[in-house]
C-alpha positions in Angstrom: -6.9 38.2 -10.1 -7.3 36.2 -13.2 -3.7 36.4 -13.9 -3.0 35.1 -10.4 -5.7 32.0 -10.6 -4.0 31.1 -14.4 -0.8 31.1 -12.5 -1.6 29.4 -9.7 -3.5 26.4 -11.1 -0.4 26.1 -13.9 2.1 25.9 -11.3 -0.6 22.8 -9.4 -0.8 21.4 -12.4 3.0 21.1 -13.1 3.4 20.1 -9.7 0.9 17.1 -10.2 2.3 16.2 -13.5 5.7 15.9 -12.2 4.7 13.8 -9.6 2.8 11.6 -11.4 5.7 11.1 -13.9 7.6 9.8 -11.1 5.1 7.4 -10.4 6.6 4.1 -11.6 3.9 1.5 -14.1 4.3 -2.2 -14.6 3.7 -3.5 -17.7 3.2 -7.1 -19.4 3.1 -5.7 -22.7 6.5 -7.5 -23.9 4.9 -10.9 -23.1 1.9 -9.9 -24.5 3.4 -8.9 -27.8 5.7 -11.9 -27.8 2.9 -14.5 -27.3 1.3 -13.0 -30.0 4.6 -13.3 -32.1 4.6 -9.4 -33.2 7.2 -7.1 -33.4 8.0 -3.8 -31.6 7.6 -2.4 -35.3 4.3 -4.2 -35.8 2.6 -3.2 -32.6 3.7 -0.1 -33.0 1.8 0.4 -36.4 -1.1 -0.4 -34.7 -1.2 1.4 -31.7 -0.3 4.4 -33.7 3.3 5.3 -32.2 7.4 4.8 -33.4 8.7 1.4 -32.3 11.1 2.9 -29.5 7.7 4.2 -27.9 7.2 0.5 -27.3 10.5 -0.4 -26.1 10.5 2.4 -23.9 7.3 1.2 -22.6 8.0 -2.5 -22.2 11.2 -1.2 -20.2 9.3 0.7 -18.0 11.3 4.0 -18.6 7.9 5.7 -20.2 4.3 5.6 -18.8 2.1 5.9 -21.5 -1.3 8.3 -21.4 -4.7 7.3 -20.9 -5.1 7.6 -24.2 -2.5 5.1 -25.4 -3.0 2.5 -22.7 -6.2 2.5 -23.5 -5.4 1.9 -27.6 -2.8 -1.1 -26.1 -5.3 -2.7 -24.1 -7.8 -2.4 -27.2 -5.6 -4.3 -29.2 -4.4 -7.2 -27.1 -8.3 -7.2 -26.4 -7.6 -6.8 -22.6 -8.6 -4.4 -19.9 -6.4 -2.2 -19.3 -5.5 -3.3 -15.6 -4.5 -6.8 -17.0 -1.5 -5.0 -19.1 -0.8 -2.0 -16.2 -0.3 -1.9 -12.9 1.3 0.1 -10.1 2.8 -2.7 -8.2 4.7 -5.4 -9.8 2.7 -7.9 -12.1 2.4 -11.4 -11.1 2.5 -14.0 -13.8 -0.8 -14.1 -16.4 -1.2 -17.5 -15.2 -0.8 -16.9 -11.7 -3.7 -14.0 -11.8 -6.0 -16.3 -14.1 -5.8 -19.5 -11.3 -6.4 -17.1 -8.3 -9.3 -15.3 -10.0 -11.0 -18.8 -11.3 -10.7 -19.7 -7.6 -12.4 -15.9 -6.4 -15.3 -16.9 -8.5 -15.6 -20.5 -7.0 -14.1 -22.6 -10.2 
């Protein structure tokens, strides 16, 4: 039986992983870094991964783990669902004017 259950929940848990790696991210980290005036390299160094892990993110060919969005929005000192989203990402400026106006200002 316990064979079975360590089977079973591998083969949900594969199943969920592939599907949320198909799940596509939107990301602002390029124009983050670039207002900023950093490098792929230099971000990199700080967030603790290789420079084409940050390509491959601003591309939008990798989705990065908990873990490392988490580390990006720590150090462009934003939450994390002002760098990621699951829809596409409307300009900074855009979301900063229609939130000001939200909270009456």
């Amino acid at each position: 039986m316990k064979l079975f259950i360590k089977k079973c929940c591998i083969f949900i848990t594969k199943g969920y992983i592939k599907a949320m790696k198909s799940r596509k991210l939107y990301n602002r980290i390029s124009v983050l870094r670039e207002e900023r005036g950093i490098s792929r390299k230099e971000l990199a160094e700080k967030i603790g991964v290789n420079f084409q892990t940050v390509g491959y993110l601003e591309r939008e060919e990798y989705n990065p783990s908990l873990d490392l969005a988490f580390r990006i929005g720590e150090f462009f000192e934003l939450p994390i669902e002002m760098i990621f989203s699951t829809s596409p990402m409307k300009p900074l400026s855009q979301e900063i004017l229609e939130q000001k106006k939200r909270m009456g200002g």
